[in-house]
Kinemage of the C-alpha trace (Angstrom):
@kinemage 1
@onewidth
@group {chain A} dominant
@subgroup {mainchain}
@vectorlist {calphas} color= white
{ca unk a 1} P -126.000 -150.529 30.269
{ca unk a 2} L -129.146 -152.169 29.089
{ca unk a 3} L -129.495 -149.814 26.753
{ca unk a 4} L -126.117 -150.146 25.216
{ca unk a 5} L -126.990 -154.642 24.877
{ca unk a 6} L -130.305 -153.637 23.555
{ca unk a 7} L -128.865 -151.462 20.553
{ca unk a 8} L -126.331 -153.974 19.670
{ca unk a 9} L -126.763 -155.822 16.266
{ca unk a 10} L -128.822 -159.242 16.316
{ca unk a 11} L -124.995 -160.927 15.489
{ca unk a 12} L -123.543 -159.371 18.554
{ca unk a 13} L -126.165 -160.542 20.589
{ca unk a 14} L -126.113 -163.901 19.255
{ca unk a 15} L -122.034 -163.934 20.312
{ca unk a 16} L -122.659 -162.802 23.519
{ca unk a 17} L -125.316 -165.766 24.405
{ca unk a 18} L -122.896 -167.779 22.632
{ca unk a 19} L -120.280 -166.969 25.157
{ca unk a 20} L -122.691 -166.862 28.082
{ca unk a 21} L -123.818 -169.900 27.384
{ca unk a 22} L -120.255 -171.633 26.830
{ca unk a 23} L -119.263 -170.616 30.330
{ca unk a 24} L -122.703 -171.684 32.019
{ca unk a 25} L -122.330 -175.335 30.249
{ca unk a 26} L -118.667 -175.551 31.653
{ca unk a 27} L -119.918 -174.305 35.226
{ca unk a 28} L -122.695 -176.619 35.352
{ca unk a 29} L -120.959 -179.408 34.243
{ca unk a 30} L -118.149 -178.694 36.903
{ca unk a 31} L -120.514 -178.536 39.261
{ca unk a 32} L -122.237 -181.193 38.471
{ca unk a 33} L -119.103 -183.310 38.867
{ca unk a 34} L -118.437 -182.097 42.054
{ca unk a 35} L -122.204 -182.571 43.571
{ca unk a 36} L -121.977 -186.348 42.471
{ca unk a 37} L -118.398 -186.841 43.676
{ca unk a 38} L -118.716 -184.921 47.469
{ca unk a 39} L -116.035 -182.815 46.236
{ca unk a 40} L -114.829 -180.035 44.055
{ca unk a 41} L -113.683 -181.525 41.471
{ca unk a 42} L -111.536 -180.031 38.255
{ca unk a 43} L -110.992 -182.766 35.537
{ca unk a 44} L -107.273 -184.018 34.830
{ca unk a 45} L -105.562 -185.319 31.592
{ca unk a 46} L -108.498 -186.271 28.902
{ca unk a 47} L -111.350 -185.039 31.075
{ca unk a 48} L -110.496 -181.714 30.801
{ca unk a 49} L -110.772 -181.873 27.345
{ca unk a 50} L -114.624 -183.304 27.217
{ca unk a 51} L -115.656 -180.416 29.105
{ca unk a 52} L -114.152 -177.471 27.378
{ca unk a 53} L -115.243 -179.318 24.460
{ca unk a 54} L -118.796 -179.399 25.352
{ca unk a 55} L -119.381 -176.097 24.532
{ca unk a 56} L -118.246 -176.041 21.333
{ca unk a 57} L -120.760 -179.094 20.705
{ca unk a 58} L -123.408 -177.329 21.932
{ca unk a 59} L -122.977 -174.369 20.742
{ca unk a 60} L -122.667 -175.722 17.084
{ca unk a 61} L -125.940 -177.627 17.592
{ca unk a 62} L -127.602 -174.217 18.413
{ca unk a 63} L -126.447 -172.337 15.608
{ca unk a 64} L -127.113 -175.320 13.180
{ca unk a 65} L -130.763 -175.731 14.440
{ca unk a 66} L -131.201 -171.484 14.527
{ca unk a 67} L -131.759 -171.418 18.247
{ca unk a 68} L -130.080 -168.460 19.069
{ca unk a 69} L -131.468 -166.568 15.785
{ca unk a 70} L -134.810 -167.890 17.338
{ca unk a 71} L -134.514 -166.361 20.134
{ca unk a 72} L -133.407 -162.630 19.445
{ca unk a 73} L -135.768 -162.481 17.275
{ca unk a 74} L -138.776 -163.718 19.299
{ca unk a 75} L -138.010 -163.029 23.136
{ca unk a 76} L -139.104 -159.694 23.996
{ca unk a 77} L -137.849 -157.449 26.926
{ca unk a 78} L -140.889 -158.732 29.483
{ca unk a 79} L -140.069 -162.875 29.120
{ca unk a 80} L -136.279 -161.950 29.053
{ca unk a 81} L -136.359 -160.321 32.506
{ca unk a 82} L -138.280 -163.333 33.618
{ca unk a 83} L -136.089 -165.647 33.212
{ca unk a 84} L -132.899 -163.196 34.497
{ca unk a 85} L -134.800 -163.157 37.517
């Protein structure tokens, strides 16, 4: 398995933190909702919107400033698996 993410292309890794990353931002900000409020918590009408929006914000702010280009090319396998664990 980790050989098959390592031998992907550097765009193919760059979609795949994309993704990951859109689903942690939603999570966290989910859960950060529901720590403040005492409760889980799933936004309603307009809410809903800011969050799954979020991602897309962010994740156009990455690509703009080369973050994720950044980081394929610089992380090696060592400081990757510390920060996975």
């Amino acid at each position: 398995m980790l050989n098959l993410v390592i031998n992907l292309s550097r765009i193919n890794k760059q979609l795949i933190m994309l993704f990951v990353d859109s689903m942690l931002l939603v999570s966290i900000l989910l859960a950060s909702f529901s720590i403040r409020l005492g409760y889980w918590y799933f936004p309603q009408d307009d809410l809903i919107w800011v969050v799954l929006g979020a991602p897309v914000v962010a994740s156009i702010i990455f690509v703009r400033f080369g973050l994720y280009r950044a980081v394929i090319r610089y992380i090696g396998f060592k400081a990757l698996w510390t920060v996975v664990q």
